[in-house]
C-alpha positions as CSV (number, residue, x, y, z in Angstrom):
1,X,8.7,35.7,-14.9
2,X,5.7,34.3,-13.0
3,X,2.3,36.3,-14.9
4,X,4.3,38.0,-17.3
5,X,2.2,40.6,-19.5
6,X,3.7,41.3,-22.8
7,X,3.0,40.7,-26.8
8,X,3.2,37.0,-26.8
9,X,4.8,35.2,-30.0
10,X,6.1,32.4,-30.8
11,X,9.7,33.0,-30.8
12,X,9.1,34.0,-26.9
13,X,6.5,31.3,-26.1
14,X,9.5,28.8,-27.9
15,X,11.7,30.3,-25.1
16,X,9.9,29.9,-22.2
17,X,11.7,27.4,-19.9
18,X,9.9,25.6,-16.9
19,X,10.5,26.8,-13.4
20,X,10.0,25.0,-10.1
21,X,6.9,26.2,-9.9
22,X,3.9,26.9,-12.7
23,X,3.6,30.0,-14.5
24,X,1.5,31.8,-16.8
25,X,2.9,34.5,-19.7
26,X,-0.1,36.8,-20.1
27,X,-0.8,38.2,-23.8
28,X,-1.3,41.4,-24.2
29,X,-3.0,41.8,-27.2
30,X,-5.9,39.4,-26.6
31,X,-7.7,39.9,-22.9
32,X,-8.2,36.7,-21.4
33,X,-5.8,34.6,-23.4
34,X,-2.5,33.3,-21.3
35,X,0.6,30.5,-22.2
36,X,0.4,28.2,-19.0
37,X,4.0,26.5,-18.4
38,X,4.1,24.0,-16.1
39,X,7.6,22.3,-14.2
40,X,7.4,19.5,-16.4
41,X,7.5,21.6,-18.9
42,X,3.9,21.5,-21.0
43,X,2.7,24.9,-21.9
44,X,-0.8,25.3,-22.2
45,X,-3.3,27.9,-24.1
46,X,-5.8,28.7,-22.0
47,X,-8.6,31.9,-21.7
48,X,-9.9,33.0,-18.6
49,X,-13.5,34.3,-18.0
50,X,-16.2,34.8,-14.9
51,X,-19.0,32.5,-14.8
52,X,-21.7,33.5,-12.3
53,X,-19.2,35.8,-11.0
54,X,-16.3,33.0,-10.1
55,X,-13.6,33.0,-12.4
56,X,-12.9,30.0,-14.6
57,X,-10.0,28.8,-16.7
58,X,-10.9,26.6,-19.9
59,X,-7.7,24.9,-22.2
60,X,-7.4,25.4,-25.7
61,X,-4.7,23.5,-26.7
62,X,-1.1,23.3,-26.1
63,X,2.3,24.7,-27.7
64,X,3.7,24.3,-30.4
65,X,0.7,22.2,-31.3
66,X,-1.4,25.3,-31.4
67,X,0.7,28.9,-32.0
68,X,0.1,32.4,-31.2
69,X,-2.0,33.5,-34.1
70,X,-4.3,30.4,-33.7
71,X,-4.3,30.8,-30.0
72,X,-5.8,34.0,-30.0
73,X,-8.3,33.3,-32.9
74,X,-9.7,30.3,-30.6
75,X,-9.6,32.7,-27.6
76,X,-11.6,35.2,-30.2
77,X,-14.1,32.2,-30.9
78,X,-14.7,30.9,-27.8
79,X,-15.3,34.5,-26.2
80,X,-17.8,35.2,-28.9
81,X,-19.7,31.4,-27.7
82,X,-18.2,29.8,-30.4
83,X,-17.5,27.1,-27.9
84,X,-18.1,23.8,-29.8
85,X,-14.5,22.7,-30.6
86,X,-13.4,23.3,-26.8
87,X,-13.8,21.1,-23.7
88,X,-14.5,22.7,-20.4
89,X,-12.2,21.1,-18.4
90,X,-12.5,20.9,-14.2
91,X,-9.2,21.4,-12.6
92,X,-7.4,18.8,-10.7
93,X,-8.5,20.5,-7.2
94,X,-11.9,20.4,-8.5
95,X,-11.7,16.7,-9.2
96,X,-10.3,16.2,-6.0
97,X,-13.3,17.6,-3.8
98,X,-15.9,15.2,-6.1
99,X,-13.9,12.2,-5.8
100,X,-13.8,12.6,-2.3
101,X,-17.6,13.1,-1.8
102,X,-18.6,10.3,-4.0
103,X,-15.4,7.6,-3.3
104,X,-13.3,8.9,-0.2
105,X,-16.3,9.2,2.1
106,X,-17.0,5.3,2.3
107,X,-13.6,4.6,3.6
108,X,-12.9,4.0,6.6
109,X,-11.6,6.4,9.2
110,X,-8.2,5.6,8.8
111,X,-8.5,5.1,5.5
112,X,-9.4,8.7,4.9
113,X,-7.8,10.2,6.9
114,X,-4.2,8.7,5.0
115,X,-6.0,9.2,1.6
116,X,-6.3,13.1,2.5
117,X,-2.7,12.9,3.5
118,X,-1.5,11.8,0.3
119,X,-3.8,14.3,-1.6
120,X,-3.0,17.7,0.3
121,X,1.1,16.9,0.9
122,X,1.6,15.0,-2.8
123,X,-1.3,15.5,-5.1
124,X,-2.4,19.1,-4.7
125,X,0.8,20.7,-4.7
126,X,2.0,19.0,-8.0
127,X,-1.5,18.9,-10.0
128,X,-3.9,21.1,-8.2
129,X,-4.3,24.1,-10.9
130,X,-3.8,22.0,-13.7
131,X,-6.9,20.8,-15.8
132,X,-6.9,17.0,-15.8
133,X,-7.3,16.4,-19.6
134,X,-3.9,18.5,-19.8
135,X,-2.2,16.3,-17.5
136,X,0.5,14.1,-19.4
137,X,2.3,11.3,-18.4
138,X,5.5,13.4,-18.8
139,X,3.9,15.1,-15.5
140,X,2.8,12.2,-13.8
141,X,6.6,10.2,-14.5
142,X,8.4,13.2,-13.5
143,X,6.3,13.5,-10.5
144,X,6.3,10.0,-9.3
145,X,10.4,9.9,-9.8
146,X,10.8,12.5,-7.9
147,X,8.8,11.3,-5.1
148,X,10.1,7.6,-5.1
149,X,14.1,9.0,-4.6
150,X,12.4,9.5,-0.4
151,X,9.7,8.0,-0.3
152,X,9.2,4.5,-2.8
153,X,6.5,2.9,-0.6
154,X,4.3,6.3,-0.6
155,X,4.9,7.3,-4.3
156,X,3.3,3.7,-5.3
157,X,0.2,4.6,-3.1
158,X,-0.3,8.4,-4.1
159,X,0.3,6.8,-7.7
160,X,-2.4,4.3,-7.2
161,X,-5.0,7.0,-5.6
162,X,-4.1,9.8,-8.7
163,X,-4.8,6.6,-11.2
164,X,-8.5,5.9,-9.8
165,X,-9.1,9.8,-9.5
166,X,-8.4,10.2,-13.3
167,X,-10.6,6.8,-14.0
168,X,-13.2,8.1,-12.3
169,X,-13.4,11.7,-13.9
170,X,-13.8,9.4,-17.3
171,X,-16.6,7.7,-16.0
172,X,-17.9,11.0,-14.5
173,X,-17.8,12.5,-17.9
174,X,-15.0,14.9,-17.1
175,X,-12.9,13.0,-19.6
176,X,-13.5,12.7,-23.5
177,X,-13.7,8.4,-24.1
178,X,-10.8,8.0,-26.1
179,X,-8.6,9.7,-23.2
180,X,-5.9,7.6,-22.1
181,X,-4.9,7.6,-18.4
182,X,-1.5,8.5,-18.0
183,X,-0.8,7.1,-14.6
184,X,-1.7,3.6,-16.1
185,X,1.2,1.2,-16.8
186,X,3.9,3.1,-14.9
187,X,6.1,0.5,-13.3
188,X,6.1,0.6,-9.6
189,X,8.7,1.3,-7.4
190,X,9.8,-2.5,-6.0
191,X,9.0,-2.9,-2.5
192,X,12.2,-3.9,0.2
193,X,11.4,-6.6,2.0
194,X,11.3,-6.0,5.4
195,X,10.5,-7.3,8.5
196,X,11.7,-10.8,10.0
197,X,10.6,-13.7,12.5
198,X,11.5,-15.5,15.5
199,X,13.6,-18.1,15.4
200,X,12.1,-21.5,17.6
201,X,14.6,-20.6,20.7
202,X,14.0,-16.9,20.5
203,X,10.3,-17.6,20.8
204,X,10.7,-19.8,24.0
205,X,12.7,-17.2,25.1
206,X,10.2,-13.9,24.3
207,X,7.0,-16.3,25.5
208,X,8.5,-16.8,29.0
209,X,9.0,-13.4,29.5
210,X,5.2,-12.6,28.7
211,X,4.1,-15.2,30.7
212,X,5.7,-14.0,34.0
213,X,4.7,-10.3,33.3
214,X,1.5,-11.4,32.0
215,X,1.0,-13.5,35.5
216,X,1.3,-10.3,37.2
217,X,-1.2,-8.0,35.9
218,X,0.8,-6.5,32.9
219,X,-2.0,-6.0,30.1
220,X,0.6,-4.9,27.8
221,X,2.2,-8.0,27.9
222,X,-0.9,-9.9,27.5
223,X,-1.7,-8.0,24.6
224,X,1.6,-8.9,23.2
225,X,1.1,-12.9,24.1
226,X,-2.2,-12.6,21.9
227,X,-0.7,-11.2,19.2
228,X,1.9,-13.9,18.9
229,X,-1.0,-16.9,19.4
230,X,-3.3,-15.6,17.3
231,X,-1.1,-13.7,14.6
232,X,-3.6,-10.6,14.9
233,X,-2.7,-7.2,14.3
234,X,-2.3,-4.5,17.0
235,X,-5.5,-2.4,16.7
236,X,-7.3,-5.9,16.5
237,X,-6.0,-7.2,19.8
238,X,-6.2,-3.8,21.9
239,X,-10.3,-3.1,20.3
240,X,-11.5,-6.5,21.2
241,X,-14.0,-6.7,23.7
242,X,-14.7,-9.9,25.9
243,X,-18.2,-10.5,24.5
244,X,-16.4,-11.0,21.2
245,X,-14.1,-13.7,22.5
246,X,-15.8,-16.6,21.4
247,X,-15.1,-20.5,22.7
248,X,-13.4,-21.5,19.5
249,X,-12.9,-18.5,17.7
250,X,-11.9,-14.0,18.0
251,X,-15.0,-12.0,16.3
252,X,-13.0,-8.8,15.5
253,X,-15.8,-6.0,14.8
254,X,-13.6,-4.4,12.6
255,X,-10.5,-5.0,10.7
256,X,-8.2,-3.6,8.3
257,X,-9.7,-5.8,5.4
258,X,-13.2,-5.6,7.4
259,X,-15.1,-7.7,10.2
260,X,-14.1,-10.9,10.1
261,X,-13.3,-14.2,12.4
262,X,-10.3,-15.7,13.7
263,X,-10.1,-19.3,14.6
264,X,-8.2,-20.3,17.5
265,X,-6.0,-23.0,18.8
266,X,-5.9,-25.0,21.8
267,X,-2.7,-22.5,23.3
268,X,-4.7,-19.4,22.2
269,X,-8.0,-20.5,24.0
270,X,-6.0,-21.2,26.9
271,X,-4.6,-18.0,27.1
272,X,-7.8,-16.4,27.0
273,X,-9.4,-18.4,29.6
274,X,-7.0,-18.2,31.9
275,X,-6.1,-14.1,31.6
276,X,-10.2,-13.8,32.0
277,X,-9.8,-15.8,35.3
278,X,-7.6,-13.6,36.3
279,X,-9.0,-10.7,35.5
280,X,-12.7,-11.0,38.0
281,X,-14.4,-7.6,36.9
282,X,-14.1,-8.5,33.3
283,X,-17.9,-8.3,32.0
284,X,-19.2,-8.8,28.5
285,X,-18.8,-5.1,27.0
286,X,-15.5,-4.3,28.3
287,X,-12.3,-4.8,26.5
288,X,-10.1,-7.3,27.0
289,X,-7.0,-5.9,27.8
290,X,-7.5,-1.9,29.8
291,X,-4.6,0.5,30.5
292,X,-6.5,3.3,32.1
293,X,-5.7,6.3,31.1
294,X,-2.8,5.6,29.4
295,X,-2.7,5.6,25.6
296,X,-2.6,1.9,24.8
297,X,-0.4,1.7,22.0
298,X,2.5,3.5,23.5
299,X,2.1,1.5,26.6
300,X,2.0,-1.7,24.2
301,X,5.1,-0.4,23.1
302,X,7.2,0.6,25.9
303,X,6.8,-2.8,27.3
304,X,7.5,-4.4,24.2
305,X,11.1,-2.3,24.0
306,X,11.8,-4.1,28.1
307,X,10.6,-7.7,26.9
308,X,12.5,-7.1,23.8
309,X,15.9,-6.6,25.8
310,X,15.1,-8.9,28.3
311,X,14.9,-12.0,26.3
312,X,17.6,-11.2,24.3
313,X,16.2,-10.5,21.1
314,X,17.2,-8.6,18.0
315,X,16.9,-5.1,18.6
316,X,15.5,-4.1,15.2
317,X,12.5,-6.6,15.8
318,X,9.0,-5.0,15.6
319,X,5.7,-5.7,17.5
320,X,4.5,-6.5,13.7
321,X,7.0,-9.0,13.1
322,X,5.2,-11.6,15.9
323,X,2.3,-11.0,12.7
324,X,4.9,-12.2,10.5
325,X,6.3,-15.0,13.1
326,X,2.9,-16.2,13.5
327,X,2.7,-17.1,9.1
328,X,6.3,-17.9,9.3
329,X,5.8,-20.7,11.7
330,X,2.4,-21.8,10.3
331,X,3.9,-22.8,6.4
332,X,7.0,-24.2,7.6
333,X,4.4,-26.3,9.7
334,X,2.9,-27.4,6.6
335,X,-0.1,-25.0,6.3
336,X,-0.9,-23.9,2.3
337,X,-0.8,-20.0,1.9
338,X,-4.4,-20.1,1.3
339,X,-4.7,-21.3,4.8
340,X,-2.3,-18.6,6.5
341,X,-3.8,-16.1,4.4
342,X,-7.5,-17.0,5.6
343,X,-6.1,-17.1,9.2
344,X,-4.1,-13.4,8.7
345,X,-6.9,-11.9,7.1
346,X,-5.5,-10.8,3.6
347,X,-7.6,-10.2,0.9
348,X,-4.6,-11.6,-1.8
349,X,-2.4,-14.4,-1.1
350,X,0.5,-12.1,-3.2
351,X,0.5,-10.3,0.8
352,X,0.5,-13.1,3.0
353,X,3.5,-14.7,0.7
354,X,5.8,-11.2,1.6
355,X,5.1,-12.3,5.3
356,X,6.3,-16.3,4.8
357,X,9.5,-16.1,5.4
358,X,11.8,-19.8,5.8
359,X,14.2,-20.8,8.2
360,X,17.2,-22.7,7.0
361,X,16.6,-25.9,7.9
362,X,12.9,-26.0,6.5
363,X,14.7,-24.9,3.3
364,X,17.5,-27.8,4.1
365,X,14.6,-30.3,4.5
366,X,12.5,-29.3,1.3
367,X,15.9,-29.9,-0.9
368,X,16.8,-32.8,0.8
369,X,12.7,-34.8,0.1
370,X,12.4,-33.2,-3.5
371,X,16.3,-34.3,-4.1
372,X,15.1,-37.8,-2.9
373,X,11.9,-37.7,-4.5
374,X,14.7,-37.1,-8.2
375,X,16.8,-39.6,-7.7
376,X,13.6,-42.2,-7.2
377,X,12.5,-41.4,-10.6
378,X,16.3,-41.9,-12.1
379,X,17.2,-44.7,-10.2
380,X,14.2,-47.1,-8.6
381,X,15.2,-47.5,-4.9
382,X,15.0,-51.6,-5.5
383,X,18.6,-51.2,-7.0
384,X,20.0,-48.1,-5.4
385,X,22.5,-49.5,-3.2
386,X,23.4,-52.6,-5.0
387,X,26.5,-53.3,-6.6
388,X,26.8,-53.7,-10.2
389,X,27.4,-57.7,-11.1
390,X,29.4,-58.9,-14.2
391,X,29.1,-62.1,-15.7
392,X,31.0,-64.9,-15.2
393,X,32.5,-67.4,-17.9
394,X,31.9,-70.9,-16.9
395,X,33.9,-73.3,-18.1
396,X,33.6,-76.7,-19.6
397,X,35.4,-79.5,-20.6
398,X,35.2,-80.8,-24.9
399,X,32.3,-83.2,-24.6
C-alpha cells in the first residue's frame, strides 16, 4: 500500500490502517495532495511542491479533522499562494541538523559523539520525515514504550534529547507559541539500582593486592589504587598528568561535569609520592600512569579481572564500583552528601545519593542512637532504671 495512487475519499482514507513503517496514499484527482499515515497511526494532509528546485512537503491538517473535499480545496488554495492559514513546517531531520549546529556542537567530544548515537539509531528512524508540529504525544508514548521494553536507561535519555529538540524549534520559531510539547511530562522509566561496594575486609583484602603489584611496576594497578583513594573516575585517573598532581589536591583538566579539583587525604598523597618515587623519568607533562602502546583501558581492565579473583572478591564487581566504595565509606563515616557530592564531582546531590549505599551495621547503629535518642524524650534517663516505689502506711498508736 506504500504511495498508493487512486481517488481518495473518505470512506478509504477511514480505512487506512498504520503499518510498521509510514506511508503516503496519493490522490489522484488533485496533483500534489497526499494522506500521510504514520505507525502510530496519525494520518496527515499534506501537498508537495519544488522550492528552488528541492522538493518540499508542507501539512495541512490531519484526518478526520480535515476530509477529502476540504483537503483538496486547501491544496487548491495553497497552490494558488493562498498560503496564510498554513504553517510551513521543517521536518524532524531538518530540525535535527540545526539543533546540532547551534546546541550539539558545544558538547563535548563524548558527549556528541553519544548524542549522534541516540539521534541516527532512535530519533531519525521513528520521526525523521515527519514535520514536528504534527508530532503527537500518541507518537512520542508509543515510541518511548517500545524502546524502554530493551533498553529503559536509553529510552529516558533519547526522551530527554527529543524534549530539548522540540523546545528549541519553539524558541527558534519553528513552533506556533501555544504549541505544547508532547514529550513533556511523560513519566520516566525507573532506574535499577545497580552497582555495590566493598565491604571493610574485602577492601583490606583488594588494597593488598594493589599494593604488591603496584610495588612492582604494574601501572594498572596503580591506576586502580588511585581510583579507590581518591573516588575518581576512570578517564580521570588514566588523563592525569604529573604537573596536575598538586601537594594537597588532583587538578583534573577535564571531567565529565567539567575541570574541577579533587582534595586529597593523607593515604592518597602518600600514594602519589611514593609511586612518583618510584617512577625516576616521571617529568611534569607526562602522565602519571603509561602503558605504552597498549590501550589503557583494556589493560586497566584485564588486571582488574586478576586482582578481582585474587582477593576473593565478588565476581560481578566493577572498576566503577571502587567510585561507589569510595561515597559509600565516606557517609557511613559521617560525611553530609553535600560533602561526598563536592568530593565525587556531581553537579546534583539526587546522583551522589544512588552511589551511598549502607552497610548493616551503620544501619544497626543509626536505629539503635535515634531509638535511644526516643526513649530520652518519653522517659528522662534520671528515672530509667529505677524501680517504681509505693507508699507505705505508717502506723500509730490513739494519742
Amino acid at each position: 500500500m506504500a504511495n498508493l495512487k487512486t481517488q481518495l475519499t473518505d470512506a478509504i482514507c477511514s480505512r487506512a490502517r498504520p503499518g510498521a513503517r509510514e506511508y503516503a496514499l496519493r490522490d489522484e484527482r488533485q496533483a500534489c495532495l497526499s494522506l500521510r499515515v504514520r505507525p502510530s497511526g496519525t494520518k496527515t494532509w499534506e501537498v508537495r511542491e519544488r522550492s528552488n528546485g528541492l522538493p518540499v512537503r508542507s501539512t495541512l491538517g490531519t484526518f478526520p479533522a480535515m476530509g477529502v473535499k476540504a483537503a483538496r480545496m486547501a491544496a487548491v488554495a495553497f497552490l494558488a499562494g493562498d498560503r496564510k492559514p498554513v504553517r510551513r513546517s521543517v521536518t524532524f531531520r531538518e530540525l535535527c541538523a540545526q539543533h546540532e549546529l547551534r546546541h550539539a556542537a558545544n558538547l563535548k567530544p563524548s558527549g556528541l559523539r553519544t548524542y549522534r548515537t541516540y539521534v541516527r539509531l532512535q530519533l531519525l528512524p521513528a520521526f525523521g520525515s515527519c514535520p514536528i508540529d504534527t508530532i503527537t504525544r500518541r507518537d512520542v508514548v508509543c515510541w518511548f514504550e517500545r524502546y524502554g521494553m530493551t533498553s529503559p536507561g536509553g529510552a529516558n535519555r533519547a526522551l530527554g534529547i527529543l524534549s530539548h529538540m522540540l523546545t528549541s524549534a519553539q524558541r527558534w520559531d519553528m513552533l506556533p507559541p501555544d504549541w505544547s510539547n508532547p514529550a513533556v511530562g511523560i513519566r520516566l522509566n525507573r532506574r535499577r539500582a545497580i552497582g555495590t561496594f566493598l565491604s571493610r575486609a574485602q577492601m583490606a583484602r583488594l588494597g593488598g593486592v594493589l599494593t604488591r603489584r603496584s610495588n612492582i611496576g604494574c601501572p594498572a594497578a596503580g591506576v586502580l589504587e588511585a581510583l579507590l583513594l581518591t573516588g575518581c573516575r576512570v578517564g580521570e585517573i588514566l588523563s592525569l598528568r604529573w604537573e596536575d598532581v598538586r601537594p594537597d589536591r588532583l587538578r583534573l583538566r577535564d571531567s565529565k561535569t567539567g575541570a574541577r579539583d579533587v582534595p586529597m587525604g593523607t593515604a592518597a598523597r602518600r600514594f602519589f609520592t611514593s609511586y612518583r618515587r618510584r617512577r625516576t623519568a616521571a617529568r611534569g607533562r607526562h602522565k602519571v600512569f603509561q602503558f605504552g602502546e597498549a590501550v589503557p583501558y583494556e589493560r586497566v581492565r584485564t588486571v582488574w579481572l586478576s586482582v578481582r579473583k585474587e582477593a576473593h572478591l565478588p565476581g560481578t564487581l566493577r572498576i566503577h564500583d571502587l567510585r561507589h566504595s569510595f561515597a559509600s565509606h565516606a557517609i557511613m563515616a559521617g560525611e553530609s552528601l553535600f560533602t561526598v557530592s563536592r568530593l565525587l564531582g556531581h553537579k546534583r546531590i539526587q546522583t551522589t545519593a544512588r552511589y551511598a549505599h549502607l552497610a548493616d551495621n551503620t544501619l544497626r547503629a543509626s536505629a539503635e542512637r535515634i531509638g535511644m535518642l526516643i526513649l530520652d524524650q518519653v522517659e528522662p534517663p534520671t528515672r530509667r532504671g529505677k524501680e517504681p516505689t509505693t507508699p507505705t502506711k505508717t502506723g500509730g498508736g490513739a494519742s
